[in-house]
N, C-alpha and C positions, 0 to 999 in steps of 0.2 A: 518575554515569551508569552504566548498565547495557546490557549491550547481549546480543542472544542469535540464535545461529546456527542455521540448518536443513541441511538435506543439501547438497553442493555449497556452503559457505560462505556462504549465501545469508541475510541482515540478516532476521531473521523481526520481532524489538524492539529498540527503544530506550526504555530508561527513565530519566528524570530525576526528582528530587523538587521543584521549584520547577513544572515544566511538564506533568509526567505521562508516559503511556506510549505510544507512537507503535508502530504492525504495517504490516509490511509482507505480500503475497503475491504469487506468483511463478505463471509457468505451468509447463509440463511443459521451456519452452526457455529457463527463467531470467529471461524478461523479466516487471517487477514491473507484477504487473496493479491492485492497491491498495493505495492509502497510507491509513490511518485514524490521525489525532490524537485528543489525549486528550477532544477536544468532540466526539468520535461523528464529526468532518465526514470523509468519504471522498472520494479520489480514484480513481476505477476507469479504467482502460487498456487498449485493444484494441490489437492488432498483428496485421498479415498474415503470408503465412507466409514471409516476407522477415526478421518484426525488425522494421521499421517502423511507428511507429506510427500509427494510425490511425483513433484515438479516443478521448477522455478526456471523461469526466462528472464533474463535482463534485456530491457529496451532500449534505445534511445531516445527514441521519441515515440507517443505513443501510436502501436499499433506496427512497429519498424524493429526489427530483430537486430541486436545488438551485433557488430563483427566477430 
């Protein structure tokens, strides 16, 4: 496993060789707006400006709205 950090310790990857490589992104208040796996599928994450969250989409590919 690999793992790799951005500003503020914040998980940018994780990489594995049986499963592949996993990103994360973050907004400007650390909460993690998408998850991308190694099959392109995206999670993306809205939050107010509380922190809570307030929306999640799953993709399939990015930028492509899940069925």
């Amino acid at each position: 496993m690999t793992y790799a950090y951005a500003t503020a310790q914040r998980l940018v990857t994780v990489g594995d060789s049986q499963h592949g490589e996993f990103r994360y992104a973050y907004d400007q208040l650390g909460n993690r707006t998408a998850s991308t796996g190694p099959g392109q599928q995206t999670m993306e994450s809205a939050f107010d400006w509380a922190g809570s969250l307030v929306a999640a989409t799953l993709l399939h590919e990015p930028g492509h709205l899940a069925d």
